[in-house]
C-alpha positions in Angstrom: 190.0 146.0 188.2 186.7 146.1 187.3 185.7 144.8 183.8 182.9 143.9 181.1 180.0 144.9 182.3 176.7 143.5 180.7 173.6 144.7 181.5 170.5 142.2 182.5 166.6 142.7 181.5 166.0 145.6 184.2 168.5 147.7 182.7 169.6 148.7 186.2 171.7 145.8 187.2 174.7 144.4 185.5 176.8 141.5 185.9 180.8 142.3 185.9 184.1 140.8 186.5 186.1 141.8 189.4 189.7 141.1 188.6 193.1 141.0 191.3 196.1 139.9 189.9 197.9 140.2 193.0 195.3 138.9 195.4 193.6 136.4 193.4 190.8 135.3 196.2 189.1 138.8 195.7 188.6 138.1 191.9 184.8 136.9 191.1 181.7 137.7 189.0 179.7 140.1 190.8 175.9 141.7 190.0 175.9 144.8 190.5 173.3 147.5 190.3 173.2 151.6 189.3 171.1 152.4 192.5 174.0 151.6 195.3 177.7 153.3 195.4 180.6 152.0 194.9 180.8 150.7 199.1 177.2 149.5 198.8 177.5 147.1 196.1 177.1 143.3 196.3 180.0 141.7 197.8 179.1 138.1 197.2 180.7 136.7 194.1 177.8 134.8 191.7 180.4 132.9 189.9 184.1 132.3 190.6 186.2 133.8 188.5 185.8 133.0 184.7 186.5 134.6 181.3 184.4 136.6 178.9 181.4 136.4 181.5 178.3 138.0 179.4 174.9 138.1 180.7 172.1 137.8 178.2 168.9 139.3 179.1 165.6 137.1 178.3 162.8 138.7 176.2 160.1 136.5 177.5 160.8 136.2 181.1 163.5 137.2 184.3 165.2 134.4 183.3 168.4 135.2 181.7 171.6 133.3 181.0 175.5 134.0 181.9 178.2 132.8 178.8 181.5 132.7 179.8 184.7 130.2 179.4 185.4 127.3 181.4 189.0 126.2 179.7 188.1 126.9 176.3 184.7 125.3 176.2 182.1 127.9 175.9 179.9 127.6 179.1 175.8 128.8 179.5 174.2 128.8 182.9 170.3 129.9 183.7 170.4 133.1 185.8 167.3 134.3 187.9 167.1 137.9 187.4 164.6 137.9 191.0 166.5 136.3 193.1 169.7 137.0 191.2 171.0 133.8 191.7 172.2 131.2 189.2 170.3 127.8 188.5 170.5 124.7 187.1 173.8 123.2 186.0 176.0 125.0 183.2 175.9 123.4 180.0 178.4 123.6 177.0 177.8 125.3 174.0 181.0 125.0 172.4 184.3 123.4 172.5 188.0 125.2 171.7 186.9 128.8 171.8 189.4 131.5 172.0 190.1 134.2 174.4 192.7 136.7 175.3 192.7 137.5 178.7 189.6 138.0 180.4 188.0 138.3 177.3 186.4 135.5 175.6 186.1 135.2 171.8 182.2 134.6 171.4 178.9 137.0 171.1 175.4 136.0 171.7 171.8 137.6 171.2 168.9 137.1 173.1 167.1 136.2 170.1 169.3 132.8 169.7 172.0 133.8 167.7 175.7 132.6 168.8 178.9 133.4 167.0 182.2 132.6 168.3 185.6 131.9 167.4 187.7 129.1 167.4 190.8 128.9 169.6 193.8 131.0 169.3 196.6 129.6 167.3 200.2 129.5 168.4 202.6 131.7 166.7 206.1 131.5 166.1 208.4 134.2 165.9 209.8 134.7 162.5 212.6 136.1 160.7 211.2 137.7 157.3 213.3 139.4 154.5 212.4 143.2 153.2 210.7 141.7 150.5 208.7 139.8 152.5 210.6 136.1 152.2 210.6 133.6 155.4 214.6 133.6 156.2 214.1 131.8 159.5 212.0 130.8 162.8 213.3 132.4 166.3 211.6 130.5 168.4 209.0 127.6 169.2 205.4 127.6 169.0 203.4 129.5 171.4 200.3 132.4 172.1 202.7 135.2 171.4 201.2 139.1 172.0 204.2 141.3 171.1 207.8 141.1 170.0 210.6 143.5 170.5 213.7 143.7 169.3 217.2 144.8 171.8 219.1 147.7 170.1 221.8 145.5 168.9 219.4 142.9 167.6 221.0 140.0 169.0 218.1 140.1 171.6 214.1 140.1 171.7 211.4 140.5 174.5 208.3 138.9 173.5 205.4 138.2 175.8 203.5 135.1 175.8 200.6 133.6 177.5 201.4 130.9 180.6 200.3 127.6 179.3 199.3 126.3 182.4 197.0 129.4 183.0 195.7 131.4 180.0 194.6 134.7 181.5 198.0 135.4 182.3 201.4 136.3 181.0 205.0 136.3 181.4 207.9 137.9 179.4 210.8 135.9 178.0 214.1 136.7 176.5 215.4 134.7 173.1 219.0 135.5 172.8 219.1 135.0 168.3 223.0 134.5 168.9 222.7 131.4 170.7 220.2 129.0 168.8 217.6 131.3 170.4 217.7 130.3 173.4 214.7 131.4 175.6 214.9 132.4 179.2 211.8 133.6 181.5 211.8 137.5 182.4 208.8 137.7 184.7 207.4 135.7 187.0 204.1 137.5 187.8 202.0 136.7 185.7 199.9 139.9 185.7 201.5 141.0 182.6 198.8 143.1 180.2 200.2 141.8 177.3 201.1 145.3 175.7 204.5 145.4 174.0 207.6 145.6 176.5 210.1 148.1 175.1 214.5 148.5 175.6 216.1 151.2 176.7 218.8 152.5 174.0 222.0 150.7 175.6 219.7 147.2 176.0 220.4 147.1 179.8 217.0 147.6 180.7 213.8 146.8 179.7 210.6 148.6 180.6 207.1 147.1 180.7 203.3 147.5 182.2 201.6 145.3 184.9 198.2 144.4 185.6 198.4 147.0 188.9 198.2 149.9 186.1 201.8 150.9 186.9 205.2 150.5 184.7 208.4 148.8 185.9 212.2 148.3 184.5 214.4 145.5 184.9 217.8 145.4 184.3 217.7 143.0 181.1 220.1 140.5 182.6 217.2 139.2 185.1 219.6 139.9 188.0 218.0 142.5 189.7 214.6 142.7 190.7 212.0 145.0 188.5 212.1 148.7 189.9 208.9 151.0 189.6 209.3 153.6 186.4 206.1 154.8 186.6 203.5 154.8 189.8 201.0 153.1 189.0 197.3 156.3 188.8 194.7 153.9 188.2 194.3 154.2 184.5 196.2 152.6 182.1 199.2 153.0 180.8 201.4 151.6 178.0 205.5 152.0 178.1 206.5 153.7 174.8 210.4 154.1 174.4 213.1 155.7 176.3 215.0 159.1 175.0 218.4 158.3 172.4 220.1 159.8 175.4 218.4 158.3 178.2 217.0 161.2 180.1 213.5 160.9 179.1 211.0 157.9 179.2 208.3 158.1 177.0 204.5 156.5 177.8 201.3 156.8 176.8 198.4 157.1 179.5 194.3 156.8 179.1 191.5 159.2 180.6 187.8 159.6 180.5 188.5 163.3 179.0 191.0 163.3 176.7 191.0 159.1 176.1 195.2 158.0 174.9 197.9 160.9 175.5 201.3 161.0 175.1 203.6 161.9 178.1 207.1 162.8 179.0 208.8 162.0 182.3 212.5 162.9 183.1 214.7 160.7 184.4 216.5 163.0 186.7 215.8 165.9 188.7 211.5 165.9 189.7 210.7 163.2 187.4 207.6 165.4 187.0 205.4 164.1 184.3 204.1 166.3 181.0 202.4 165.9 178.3 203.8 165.6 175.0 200.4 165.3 173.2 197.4 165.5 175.0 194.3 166.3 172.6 190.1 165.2 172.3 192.1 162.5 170.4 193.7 158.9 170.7 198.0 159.6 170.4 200.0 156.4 171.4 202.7 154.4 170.3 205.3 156.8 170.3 208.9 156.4 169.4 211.6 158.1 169.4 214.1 159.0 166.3 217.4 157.4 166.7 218.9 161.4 167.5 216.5 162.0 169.6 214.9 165.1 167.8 211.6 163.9 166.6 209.4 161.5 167.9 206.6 159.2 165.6 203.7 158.3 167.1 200.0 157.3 166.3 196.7 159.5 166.1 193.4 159.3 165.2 192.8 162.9 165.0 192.0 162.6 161.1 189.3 159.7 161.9 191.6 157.0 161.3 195.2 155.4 162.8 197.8 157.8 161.2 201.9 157.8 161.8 202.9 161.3 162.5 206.5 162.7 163.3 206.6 166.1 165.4 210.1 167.3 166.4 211.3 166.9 170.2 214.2 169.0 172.3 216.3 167.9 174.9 215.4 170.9 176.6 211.6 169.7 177.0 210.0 171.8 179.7 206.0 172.3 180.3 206.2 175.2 178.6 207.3 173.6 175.4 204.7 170.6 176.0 202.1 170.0 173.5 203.4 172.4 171.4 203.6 172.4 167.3 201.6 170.1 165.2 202.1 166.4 163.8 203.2 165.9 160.4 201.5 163.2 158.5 203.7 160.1 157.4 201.4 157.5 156.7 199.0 157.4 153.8 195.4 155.4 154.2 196.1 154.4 157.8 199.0 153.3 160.3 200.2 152.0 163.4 203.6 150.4 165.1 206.3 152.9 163.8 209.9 151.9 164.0 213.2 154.0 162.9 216.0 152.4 160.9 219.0 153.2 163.4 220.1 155.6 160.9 216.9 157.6 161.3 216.9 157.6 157.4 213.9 155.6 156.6 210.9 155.3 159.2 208.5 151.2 159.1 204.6 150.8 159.8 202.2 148.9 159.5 199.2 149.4 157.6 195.3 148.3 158.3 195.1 145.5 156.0 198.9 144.3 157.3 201.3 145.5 154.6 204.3 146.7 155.6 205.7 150.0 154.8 208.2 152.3 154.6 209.2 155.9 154.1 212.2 157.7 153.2 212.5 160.6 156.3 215.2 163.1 156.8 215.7 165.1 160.1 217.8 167.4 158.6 216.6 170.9 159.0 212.9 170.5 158.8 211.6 167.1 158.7 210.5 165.7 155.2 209.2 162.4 154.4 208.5 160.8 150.8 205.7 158.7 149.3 204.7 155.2 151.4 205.6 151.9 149.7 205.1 148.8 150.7 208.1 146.2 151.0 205.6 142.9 152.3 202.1 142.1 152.9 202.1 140.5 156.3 200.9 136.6 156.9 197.4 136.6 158.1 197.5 137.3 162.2 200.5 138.2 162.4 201.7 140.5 164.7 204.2 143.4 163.8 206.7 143.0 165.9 210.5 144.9 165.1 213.1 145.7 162.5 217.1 145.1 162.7 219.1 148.9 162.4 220.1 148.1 159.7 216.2 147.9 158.3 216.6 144.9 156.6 215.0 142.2 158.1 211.7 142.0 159.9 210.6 139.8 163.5 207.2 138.9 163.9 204.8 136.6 165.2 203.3 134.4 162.5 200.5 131.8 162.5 202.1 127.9 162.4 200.3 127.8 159.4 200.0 131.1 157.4 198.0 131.1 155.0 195.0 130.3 157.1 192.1 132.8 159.2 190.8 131.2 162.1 186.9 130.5 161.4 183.9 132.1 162.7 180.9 130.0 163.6 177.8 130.3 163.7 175.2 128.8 165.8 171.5 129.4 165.8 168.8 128.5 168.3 171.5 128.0 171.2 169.0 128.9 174.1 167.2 126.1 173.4 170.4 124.0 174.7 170.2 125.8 178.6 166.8 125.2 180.6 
């Protein structure tokens, strides 16, 4: 992969992260430049790898500085924009500053202004009531990214960042039967941290790697993973699998027509359609629990909606992309779920309330107003809902009531020579 790009003072070259999961010796921070090809391009690293590399430009001179994490202490290096080569020894500008990945929670401006953010909080994954009441913890403290519930709910897949190295991730199992115990999924590490998703029986649980390709893995951990989807190079998320099991459901990025939604059979050519492929963003799909309708998430209005549009067993490429959305949400959406009965539809909206709608399949489809059951701790992540609808998992701050701070720090060039 190549990643974050920041441009220095010329405006022609850039300095970038190149980033192998599988082959970590080819990883590195690289300057590159707009006047070679891709072949011709430097091949001599600058930097080992590190997180949230940035390169700030100087106004005064072609001498410019690299940010970027060294653990979670905020790092500054003089760069000479000549010779392109780094001097003088790294100094730290900061201590206990988050990151996510390769990405590093911090911003700086040539004219002396830093901001960053402190480091990421554990979560714990929580039980929470339909009115929004803590009814019980699932698990211990960790850097949780996505929870998801098995079909029967005595299961959830959650993915977590590796403690021992925090640009990388694993999936584990907690079994809520059996004093939630938690068992390791992956071994890896090249997780992308996107939500992992069951398959409707809960033998199988599908999930995206850092190779841009999707795999499934019988959820017993006794086989090894299998590939679902090739990976294309562009990235794709796993969505949901079909009530019935014939159809997987995924959402896929391009430079022309950004998120889509797509359908692959199981069976027969496996051949690949779209189920929504517009200017816009469509992701997050889901299917209903009969399998005739399918809720998703577009931006086609300007803002994160829910829509529902209906679905046939009989989907062929002729029948792709056809009809329109109906709009569920109201002021914004994301992270639909069904109730098992397919009688009352979940999201989540902008400012972390909870919702729900009344839905019937029945005929045409027909939704009611929006209301809200909870409002959702601060940074916490929606995670799943039981069948039955009446109780909630999600990743919650230790403590939370609290936002983790911003700071603030002006004059910070003066600290690097």
């Amino acid at each position: 992969m190549h990643l974050m790009p920041t441009f220095l003072s010329d405006g022609r070259h850039f300095v970038y992260l190149r980033v192998s999961r599988t082959t970590p010796d080819k990883s590195g921070t690289y300057i590159g430049t707009l006047d070679a090809v891709p072949a011709a391009q430097n091949v001599e690293p600058v930097l080992p790898y590190v997180r949230g590399v940035t390169a700030i430009p100087s106004t005064e001179s072609r001498s410019g500085r690299l940010l970027f994490l060294r653990g979670d202490a905020l790092m500054a290096q003089s760069l000479d924009e000549r010779r392109f080569a780094l001097t003088g020894d790294p100094v730290v500008l900061a201590e206990h500053v988050g990151s996510y990945l390769d990405t590093g929670f911090f911003s700086a401006s040539a004219n002396g202004v830093l901001v960053y953010r402190t480091v990421n909080r554990d979560l714990q994954v929580t039980w929470f009531g339909r009115q929004g009441g803590v009814l019980a913890t699932a698990s211990d403290a960790a850097q949780f990214h996505s929870v998801a519930l098995s079909p029967d709910g005595s299961r959830a897949i959650v993915s977590r960042t590796n403690p021992q190295d925090t640009t990388r991730s694993d999936l584990w199992l907690i079994d809520l039967t059996r004093d939630n115990t938690a068992t390791r999924f992956t071994f890896a590490g090249d997780l992308k941290g996107d939500p992992a998703v069951w398959s409707r029986d809960g033998s199988r649980i599908a999930y995206g790697s850092g190779d841009a390709g999707l795999y499934e893995k019988q959820s017993s951990g006794t086989k090894d993973p299998q590939v679902l989807v090739p990976p294309t190079g562009r990235l794709v998320v796993p969505c949901d699998w079909s009530p019935d099991g014939r159809f997987f459901l995924y959402a896929e990025a391009t430079a022309t027509t950004r998120w889509d939604l797509w359908i692959m059979p199981l069976a027969g050519d496996r051949k690949v359609r779209p189920l929504v492929r517009t200017p816009f963003d469509e992701e997050q799909g889901r299917f209903a629990p009969d399998g005739r309708h399918i809720a998703y998430v577009s931006n086609e209005s300007g803002v994160s909606e829910v829509y529902v549009r209906e679905f046939s067993n009989t989907f062929t490429a002729a029948s792709s992309n056809a009809g329109a959305g109906i709009l569920v949400s109201k002021g914004g959406g994301a992270s639909p779920r069904w109730r098992a009965d397919g009688k009352e539809l979940f999201y989540v909206a902008p400012d972390g309330r909870m919702m729900a709608v009344e839905v019937s399949g029945a005929g045409a489809f027909q939704s009611a107003t929006p209301h809200m059951l909870f409002q959702m701790p601060p940074g916490a992540i929606g995670g799943d809902v039981t069948p039955d609808g009446k109780r909630f998992l999600l990743a919650t701050p230790l403590d939370r009531n609290a936002s983790a701070p911003f700071t603030v720090v002006l004059n910070w060039t003066a600290l690097v020579n």
